[in-house]
C-alpha positions as CSV (number, residue, x, y, z in Angstrom):
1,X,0.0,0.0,0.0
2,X,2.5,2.4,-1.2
3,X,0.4,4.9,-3.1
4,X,-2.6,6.6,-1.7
5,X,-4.8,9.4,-2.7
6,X,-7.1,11.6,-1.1
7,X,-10.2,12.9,-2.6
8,X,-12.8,15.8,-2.4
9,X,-14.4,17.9,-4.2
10,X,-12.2,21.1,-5.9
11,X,-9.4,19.4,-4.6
12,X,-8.6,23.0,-3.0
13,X,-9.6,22.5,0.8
14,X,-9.3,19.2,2.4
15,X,-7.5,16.7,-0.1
16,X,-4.5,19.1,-0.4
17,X,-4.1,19.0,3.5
18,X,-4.6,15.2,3.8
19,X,-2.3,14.6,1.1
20,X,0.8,17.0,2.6
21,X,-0.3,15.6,6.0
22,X,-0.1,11.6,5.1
23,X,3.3,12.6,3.4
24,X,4.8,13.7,6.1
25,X,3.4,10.9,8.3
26,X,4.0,8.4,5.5
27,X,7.5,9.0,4.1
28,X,8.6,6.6,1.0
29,X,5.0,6.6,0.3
30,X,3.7,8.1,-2.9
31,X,0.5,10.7,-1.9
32,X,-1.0,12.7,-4.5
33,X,-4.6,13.8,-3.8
34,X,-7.8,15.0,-6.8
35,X,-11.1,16.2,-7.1
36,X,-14.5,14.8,-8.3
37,X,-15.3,18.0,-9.5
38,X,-11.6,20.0,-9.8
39,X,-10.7,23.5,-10.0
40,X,-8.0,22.0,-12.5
41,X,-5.0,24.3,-12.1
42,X,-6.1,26.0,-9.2
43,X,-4.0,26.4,-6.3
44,X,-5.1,25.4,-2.2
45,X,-7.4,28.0,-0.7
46,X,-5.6,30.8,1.3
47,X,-6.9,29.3,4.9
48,X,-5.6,25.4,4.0
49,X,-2.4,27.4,2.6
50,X,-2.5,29.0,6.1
51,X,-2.7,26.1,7.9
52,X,-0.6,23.8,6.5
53,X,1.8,26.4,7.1
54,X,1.1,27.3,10.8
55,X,1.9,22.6,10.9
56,X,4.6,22.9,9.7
57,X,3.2,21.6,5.9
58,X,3.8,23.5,2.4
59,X,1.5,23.6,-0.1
60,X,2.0,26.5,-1.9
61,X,3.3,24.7,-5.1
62,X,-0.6,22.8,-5.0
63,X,-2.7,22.9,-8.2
64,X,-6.0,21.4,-8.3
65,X,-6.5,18.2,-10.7
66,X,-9.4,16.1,-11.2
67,X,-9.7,13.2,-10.3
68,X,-9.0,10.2,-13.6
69,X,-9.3,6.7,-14.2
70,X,-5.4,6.5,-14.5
71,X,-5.0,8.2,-11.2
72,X,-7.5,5.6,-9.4
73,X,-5.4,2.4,-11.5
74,X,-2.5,3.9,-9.8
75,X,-3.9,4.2,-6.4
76,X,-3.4,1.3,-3.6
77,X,-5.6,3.3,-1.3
78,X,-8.1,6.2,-2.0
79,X,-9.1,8.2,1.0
80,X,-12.2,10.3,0.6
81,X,-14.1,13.3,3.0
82,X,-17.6,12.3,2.5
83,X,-19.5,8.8,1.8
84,X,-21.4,10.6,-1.2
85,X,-17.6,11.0,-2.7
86,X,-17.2,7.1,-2.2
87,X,-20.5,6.2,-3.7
88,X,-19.9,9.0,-6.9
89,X,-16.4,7.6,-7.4
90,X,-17.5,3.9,-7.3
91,X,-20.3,5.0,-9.9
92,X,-18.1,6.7,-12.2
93,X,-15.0,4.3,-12.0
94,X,-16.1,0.8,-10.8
95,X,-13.1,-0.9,-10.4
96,X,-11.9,1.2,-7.7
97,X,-14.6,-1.0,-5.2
98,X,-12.4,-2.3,-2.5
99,X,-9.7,0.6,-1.9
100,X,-11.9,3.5,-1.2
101,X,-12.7,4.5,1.9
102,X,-13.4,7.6,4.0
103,X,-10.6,9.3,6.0
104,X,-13.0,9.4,8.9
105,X,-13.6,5.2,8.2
106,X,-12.1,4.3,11.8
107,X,-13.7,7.3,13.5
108,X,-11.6,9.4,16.1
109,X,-9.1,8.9,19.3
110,X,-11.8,7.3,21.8
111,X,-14.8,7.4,19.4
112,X,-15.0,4.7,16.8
113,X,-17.9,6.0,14.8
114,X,-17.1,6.5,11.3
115,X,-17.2,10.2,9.7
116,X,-17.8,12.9,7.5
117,X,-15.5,15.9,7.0
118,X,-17.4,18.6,5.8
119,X,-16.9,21.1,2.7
120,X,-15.2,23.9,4.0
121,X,-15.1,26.4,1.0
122,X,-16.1,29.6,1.1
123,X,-16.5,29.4,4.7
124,X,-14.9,31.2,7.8
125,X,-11.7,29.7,9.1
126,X,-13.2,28.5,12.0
127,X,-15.0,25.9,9.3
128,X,-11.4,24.7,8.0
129,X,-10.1,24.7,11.5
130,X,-12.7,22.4,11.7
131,X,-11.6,20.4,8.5
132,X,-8.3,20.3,9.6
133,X,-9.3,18.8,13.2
134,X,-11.1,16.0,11.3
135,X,-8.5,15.4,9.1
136,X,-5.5,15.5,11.1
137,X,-8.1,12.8,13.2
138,X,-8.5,10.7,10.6
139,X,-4.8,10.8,9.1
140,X,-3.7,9.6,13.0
141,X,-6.4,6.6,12.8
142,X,-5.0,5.5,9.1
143,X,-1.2,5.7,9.5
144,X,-0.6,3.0,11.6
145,X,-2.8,0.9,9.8
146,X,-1.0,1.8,6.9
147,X,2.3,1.5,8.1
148,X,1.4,-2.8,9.5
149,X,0.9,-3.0,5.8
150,X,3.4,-1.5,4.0
């Protein structure tokens, strides 16, 4: 399971910050991340630019891309934000069944319920703070599930 890739929407607001986050957390891994529905060429949003930045993370050099068949052949693992993005992707590219799942799939630290990480664009920061909480949650559930397999 050495290439993974995260998955929303523009691929602007949470993919960008769980890809540069599983990097960092998953070094001699390959992650890349897409959208169902890309700003293709587009860089991060300011506020996931800001807070990548205030952990350490970079992703100034970011430019959306949407999400292809190539990219899912490629892909050990896909990690998505929301169910609906499982369900679209397995719709529009059916051999992916079996390697997508939702970051949130193994819930958080002491709560096992599986979740959602909701859209943040074009909302306040408090929204991606939000985001980022999730994802950061979900990233910390994967990795070591990752890692016993790699």
């Amino acid at each position: 399971m050495r290439n993974i890739l995260t998955l929303c929407i523009g691929n602007i607001c949470r993919s960008p910050l769980a890809e540069v986050l599983l990097a960092r957390e998953l070094p001699g891994h390959q992650v890349s991340s897409a959208g169902l529905g890309a700003l293709v060429g587009a860089p991060a949003d300011p506020f996931s630019i800001e807070i990548a930045a205030e952990q350490g993370l970079d992703l100034s050099a970011h430019r959306a891309r949407q999400v292809s068949q190539w990219l899912c052949q490629q892909a050990d693992l896909i990690l998505v934000m929301e169910q609906a993005h499982k369900l679209q992707l397995e719709q529009q590219f059916p051999m992916v069944r079996g390697k997508v799942f939702r970051l949130g799939h193994f819930g958080q630290a002491g709560d096992a319920t599986p979740f959602d990480i909701a859209d943040p664009y074009r909302a306040p920061r408090a929204v991606f703070d939000a985001a980022w909480a999730a994802i950061a949650g979900g990233v910390a559930a994967w990795v070591p599930r990752i890692r016993q397999i790699a």
